[in-house]
N, C-alpha and C positions, 0 to 999 in steps of 0.2 A: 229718610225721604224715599217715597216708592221711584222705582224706578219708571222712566215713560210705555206705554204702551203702541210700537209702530207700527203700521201695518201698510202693505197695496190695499187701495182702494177701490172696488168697483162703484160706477157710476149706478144709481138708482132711484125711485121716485121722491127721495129729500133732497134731490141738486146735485150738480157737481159743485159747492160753492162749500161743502161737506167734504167732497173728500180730500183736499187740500187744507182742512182749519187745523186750528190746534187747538185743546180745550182742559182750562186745567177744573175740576170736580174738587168742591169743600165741602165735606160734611162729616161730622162728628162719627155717625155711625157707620162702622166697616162693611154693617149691609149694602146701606144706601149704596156707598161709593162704587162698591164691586158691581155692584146691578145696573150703578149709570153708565161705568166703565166697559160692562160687557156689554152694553147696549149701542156705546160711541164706538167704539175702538176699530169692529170692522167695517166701517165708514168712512172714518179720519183717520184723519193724516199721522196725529200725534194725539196722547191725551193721559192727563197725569194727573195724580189722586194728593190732595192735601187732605188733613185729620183734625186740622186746628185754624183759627185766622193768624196765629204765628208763624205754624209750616208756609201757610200760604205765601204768606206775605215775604217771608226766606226764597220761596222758590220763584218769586214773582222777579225778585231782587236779579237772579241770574239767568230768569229767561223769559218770551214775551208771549202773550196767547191771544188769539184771535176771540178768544169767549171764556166767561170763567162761568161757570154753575156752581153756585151756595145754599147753602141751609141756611136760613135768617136765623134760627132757634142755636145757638152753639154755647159754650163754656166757653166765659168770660167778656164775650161781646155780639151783638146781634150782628146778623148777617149786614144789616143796611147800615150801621155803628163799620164796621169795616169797607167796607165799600165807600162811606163818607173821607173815612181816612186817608184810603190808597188814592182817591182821588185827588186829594194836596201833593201827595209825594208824584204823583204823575201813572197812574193808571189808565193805559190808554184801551182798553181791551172792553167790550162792550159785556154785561153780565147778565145773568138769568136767577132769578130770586124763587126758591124753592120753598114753600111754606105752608104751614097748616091752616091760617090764618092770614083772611085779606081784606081785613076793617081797611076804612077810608083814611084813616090817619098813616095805616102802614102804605097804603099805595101811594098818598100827597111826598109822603118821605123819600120813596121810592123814584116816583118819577123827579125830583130834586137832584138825587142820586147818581141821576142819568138811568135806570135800570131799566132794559130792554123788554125786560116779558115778563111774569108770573106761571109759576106752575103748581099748582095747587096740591098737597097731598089728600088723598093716596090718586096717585098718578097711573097711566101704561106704560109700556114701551112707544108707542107712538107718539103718547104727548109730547112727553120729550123730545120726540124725536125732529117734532113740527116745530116744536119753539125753537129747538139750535137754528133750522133750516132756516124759518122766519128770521130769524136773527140776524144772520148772516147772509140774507139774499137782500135785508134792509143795510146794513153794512156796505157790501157791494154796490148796493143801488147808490148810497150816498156818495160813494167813490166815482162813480161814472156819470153821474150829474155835476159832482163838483169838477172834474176832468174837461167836462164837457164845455161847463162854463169856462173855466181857463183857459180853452181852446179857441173857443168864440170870441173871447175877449184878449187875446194875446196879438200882438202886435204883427208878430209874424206868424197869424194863423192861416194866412194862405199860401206857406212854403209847403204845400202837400203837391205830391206828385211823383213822376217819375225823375230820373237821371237820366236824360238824353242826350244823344250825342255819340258819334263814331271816331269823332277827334283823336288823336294819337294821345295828347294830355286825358280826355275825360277818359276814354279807355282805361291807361293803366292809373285811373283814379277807382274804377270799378272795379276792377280786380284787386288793388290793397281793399276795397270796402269786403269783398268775398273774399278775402282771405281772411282778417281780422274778425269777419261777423262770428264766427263759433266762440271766442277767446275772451273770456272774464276782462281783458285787458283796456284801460282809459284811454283813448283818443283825443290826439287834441285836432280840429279842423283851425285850418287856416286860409285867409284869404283876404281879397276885397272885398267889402258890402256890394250883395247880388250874385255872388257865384256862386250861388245852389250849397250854402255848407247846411242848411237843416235837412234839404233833400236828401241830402249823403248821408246824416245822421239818420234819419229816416230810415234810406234805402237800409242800412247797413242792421239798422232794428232787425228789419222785416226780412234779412235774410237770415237773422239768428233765432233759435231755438226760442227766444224770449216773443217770438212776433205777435204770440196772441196775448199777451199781457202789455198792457200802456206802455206806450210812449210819450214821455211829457215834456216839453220844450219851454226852458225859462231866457227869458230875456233878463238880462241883471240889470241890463240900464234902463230897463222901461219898470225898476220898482224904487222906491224911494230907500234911501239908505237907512231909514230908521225901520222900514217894516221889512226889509229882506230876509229877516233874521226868521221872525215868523211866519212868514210867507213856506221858506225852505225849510224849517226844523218841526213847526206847528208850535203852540203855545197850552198853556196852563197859566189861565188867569186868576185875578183876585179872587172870585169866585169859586175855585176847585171846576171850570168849565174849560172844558179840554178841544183843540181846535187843529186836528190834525196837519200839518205840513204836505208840503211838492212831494218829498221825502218816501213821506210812507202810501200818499196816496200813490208813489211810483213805485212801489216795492214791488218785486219781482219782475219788473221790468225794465226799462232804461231812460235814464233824465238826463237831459240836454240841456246843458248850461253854456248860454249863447255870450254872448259881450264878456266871457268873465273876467277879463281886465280890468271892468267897472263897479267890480265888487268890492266893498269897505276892506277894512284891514282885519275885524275882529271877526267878520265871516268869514275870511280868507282861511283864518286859523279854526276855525268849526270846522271848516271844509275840512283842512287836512286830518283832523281828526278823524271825520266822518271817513276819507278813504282810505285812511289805516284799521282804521276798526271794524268799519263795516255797521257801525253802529250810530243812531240817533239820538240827542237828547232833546229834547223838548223845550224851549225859554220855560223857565219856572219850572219845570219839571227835576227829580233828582234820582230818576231813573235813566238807564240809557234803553234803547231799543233796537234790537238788531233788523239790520237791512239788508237785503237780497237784491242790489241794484248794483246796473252796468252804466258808469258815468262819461259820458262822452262832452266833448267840451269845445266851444269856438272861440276864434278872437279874427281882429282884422286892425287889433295892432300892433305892433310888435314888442312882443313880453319880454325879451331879451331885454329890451330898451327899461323897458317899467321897472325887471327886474334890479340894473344897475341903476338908476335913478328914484328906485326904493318903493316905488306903487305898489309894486306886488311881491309877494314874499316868494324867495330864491326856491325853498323847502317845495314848496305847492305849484313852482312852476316846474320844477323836476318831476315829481310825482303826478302830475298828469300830462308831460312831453314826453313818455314813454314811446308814442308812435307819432309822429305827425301826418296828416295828409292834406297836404296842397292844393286847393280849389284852382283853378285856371282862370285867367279872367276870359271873357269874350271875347276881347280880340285875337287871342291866341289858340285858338277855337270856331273860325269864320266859318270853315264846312261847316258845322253845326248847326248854324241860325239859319237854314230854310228850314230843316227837324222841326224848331224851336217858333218860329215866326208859325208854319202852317197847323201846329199844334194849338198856342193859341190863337190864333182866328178860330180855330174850330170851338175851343172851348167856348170862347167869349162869344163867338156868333148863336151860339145855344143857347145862353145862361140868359144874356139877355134881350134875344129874340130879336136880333136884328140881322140885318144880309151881312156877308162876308164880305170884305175887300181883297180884290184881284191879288195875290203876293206874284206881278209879274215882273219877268225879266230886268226891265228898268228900273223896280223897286229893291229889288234885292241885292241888285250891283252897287246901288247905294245904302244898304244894310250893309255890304263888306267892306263898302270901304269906311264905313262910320268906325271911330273909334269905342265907343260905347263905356265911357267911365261909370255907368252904371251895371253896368255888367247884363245878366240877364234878366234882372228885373225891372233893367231900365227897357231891353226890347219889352217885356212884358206891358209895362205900362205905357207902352208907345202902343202896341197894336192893342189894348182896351179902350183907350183915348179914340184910336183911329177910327176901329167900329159903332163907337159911342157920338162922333161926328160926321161919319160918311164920308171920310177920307184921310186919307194921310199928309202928313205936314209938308208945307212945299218941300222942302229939304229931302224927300223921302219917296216924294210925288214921282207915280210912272206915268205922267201923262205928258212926257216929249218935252223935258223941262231938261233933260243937258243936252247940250253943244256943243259942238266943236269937238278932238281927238277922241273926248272920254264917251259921244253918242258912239262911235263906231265899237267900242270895247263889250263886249260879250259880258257873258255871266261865264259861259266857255271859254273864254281866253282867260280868266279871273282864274277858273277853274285849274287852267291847261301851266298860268305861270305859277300858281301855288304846289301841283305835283312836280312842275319840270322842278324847282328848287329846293322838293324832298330828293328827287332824284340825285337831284346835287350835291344835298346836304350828304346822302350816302352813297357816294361814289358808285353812281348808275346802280346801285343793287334792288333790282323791283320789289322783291321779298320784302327786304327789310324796309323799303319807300311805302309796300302795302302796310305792314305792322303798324308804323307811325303815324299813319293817316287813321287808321283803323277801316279798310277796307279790303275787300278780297284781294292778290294777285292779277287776278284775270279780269278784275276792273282796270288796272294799270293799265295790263296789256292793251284790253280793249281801247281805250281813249290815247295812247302812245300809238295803236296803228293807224286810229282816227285822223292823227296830229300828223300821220308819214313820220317820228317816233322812233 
């Protein structure tokens, strides 16, 4: 078996979508191969020479490729006779058919086969060169439309955004997100429904070295328990027609698996396979396929629980409670929601083109004292509601609707007994009363000589 060829890749006019592939080369003759090999090798990433469709199909067995290039013409079986095969067994890697010969019988076979391009003998070094690139920029393309879709159609496809908030809680929720983002290591989010745990997942992507490669967010309880299986792993059907999974469309980047409490028993046990191994198999498939994915994970309910009452397996709730991080709900976060309130008014007053509503004084002193079991997507869908009927709910209303002790009460006095009672909490120390709150020192100070303080 030759050994791989690896190389640094400079970027150049056949993509960057090239220098990251990996490409294994079949053909009988030792010229061929050497010539294709010198032709891939300082461009890609990886790229490995088979002599036979038995080597091949050995080498295929222990490792996975982004493209394989064949001779149709070989000893013992035609290039597309092999490509029909590996496609039962689970060959998920897109091919390039090398040939003397391109009657319409062999192309009908071909495209059957799945087989991506033709390259006709005698060839350049260019042809080649355009067919891998095509190949692979059609590859990519399939990945970022099927993404795209997923995205568009996921449940919680509009938890995009930032992590806002100077809160003492959201703070040092920020800070484990930056510290953990470099770290190959599984997260598990925890919380109420609406306290920002995709955001986190999110933020915590886009602060890792993975940020320019997908991020893909699965809801487990928004898929039915009979298709989750293929949905996350991909399939190989009756057919020999191959249907890639969450999995590999998320390779090299990081998948979010939200609700996973709600995931069947027998994906449970895929899963943990998938995060010891690092590898994928495909339903119907009887290969595995290796993965390059940072597995981050939510729930909002208690796994301990599930785990002793048998829902969820003990094994898989270990191995991804490696780190936890705690979402805060909203009300333990009230500085927050003017951030959060005049953020969106501003979104929603844009998107769809209608005026803003005042976030005045009267409004937002009853924003804090609301309790908000819905956390911050419940403010959220309150101020979309509110600019979508030109006004807020009487409950919510600043238009001179409380009475009596609580009119005379400030957004400032709200302010003034929420700091006096960090102060308290830490025994007069302003430093540490700023730290908690997340704001400067000399905000203290300032509003303490305000107060006489």
């Amino acid at each position: 078996m030759n050994q791989p060829v690896i190389s640094a890749v400079p970027r150049d006019e056949y993509g960057e979508n090239l220098a990251g592939a990996s490409i294994l080369v079949i053909d009988d003759e030792p010229g061929m191969r050497n010539f294709m090999t010198k032709i891939l090798s300082p461009r890609c990433k990886r790229v490995e020479q088979a002599a036979s469709a038995a080597e091949a199909s050995a080498i295929l067995d222990q490792s996975h490729f982004d493209l394989v290039i064949l001779d149709n013409i070989m000893p013992g079986k035609t290039g597309l006779e092999w490509v029909q095969e590996q496609r039962r067994v689970g060959l998920f890697a897109d091919t390039i058919l090398v040939t003397a010969y391109a009657d319409l019988e062999t192309a009908i076979m071909a495209l059957r086969a799945g087989v991506a391009d033709f390259v006709l003998k005698p060839f350049r070094a260019n042809q080649i060169l355009n067919s891998v690139a095509r190949a692979l920029d059609r590859k990519y393309l399939r990945r970022e439309n099927y993404l795209l879709k997923h995205e568009l159609s996921a449940e919680g496809s509009a938890a995009r955004g930032r992590l806002l908030g100077k809160s003492a809680a959201i703070t040092q929720a920020r800070e484990m997100l930056t510290r953990l983002a470099p770290l190959p290591t599984p997260v598990l989010f925890t919380g109420a429904s609406g306290t920002g745990k995709e955001i986190a997942a999110r933020t915590m992507h886009s602060l890792s070295d993975r940020a320019q490669k997908p991020f893909v967010a699965v809801n487990c309880a928004a898929i039915a328990p009979d298709r989750i299986a293929h949905e996350l792993f991909g399939v190989l059907d009756d057919q020999d027609r191959r249907r890639d999974g969450l999995f590999l469309h998320a390779d090299g980047g990081t998948l979010f698996l939200d609700e996973v409490a709600q995931m069947p028993d027998q994906v449970q046990a895929a899963l943990l396979r998938v995060l010891e191994d690092q590898r994928v198999r495909p339903v119907g498939a009887e290969r595995d396929i290796p993965l390059n994915l940072r597995f981050l994970f939510a729930t909002n309910a208690d796994l301990e629980a599930a785990v002793a009452e048998g829902r969820f397996r003990a094994d898989l709730y270990h191995r991804i409670n490696v780190v936890k991080i705690e979402m805060p709900p909203l009300r333990e976060r009230i500085e927050d929601i003017i951030e959060l309130a005049a953020l969106f008014m501003e979104q929603f007053s844009a998107t769809l083109g209608m005026p803003a509503l005042e976030l005045n004084e009267e409004t937002l002193l009853k924003f804090s004292r609301y309790d908000w079991p819905g956390n911050v997507r419940e403010l959220r869908n309150l101020i979309e509601r509110s600019v979508i009927l030109g006004e807020f709910p009487e409950e919510f209303s600043g238009k001179g609707s409380v009475t009596g002790p609580a009119a005379i009460e400030t957004l400032d006095l709200v302010t003034q007994r929420h700091i006096m009672h960090m102060l308290d909490a830490c025994d007069g120390n302003r430093a540490e009363a700023a730290r908690r709150l997340g704001v400067s020192r000399k905000t203290i100070d300032r509003k303490c000589a305000s107060w006489g303080v």
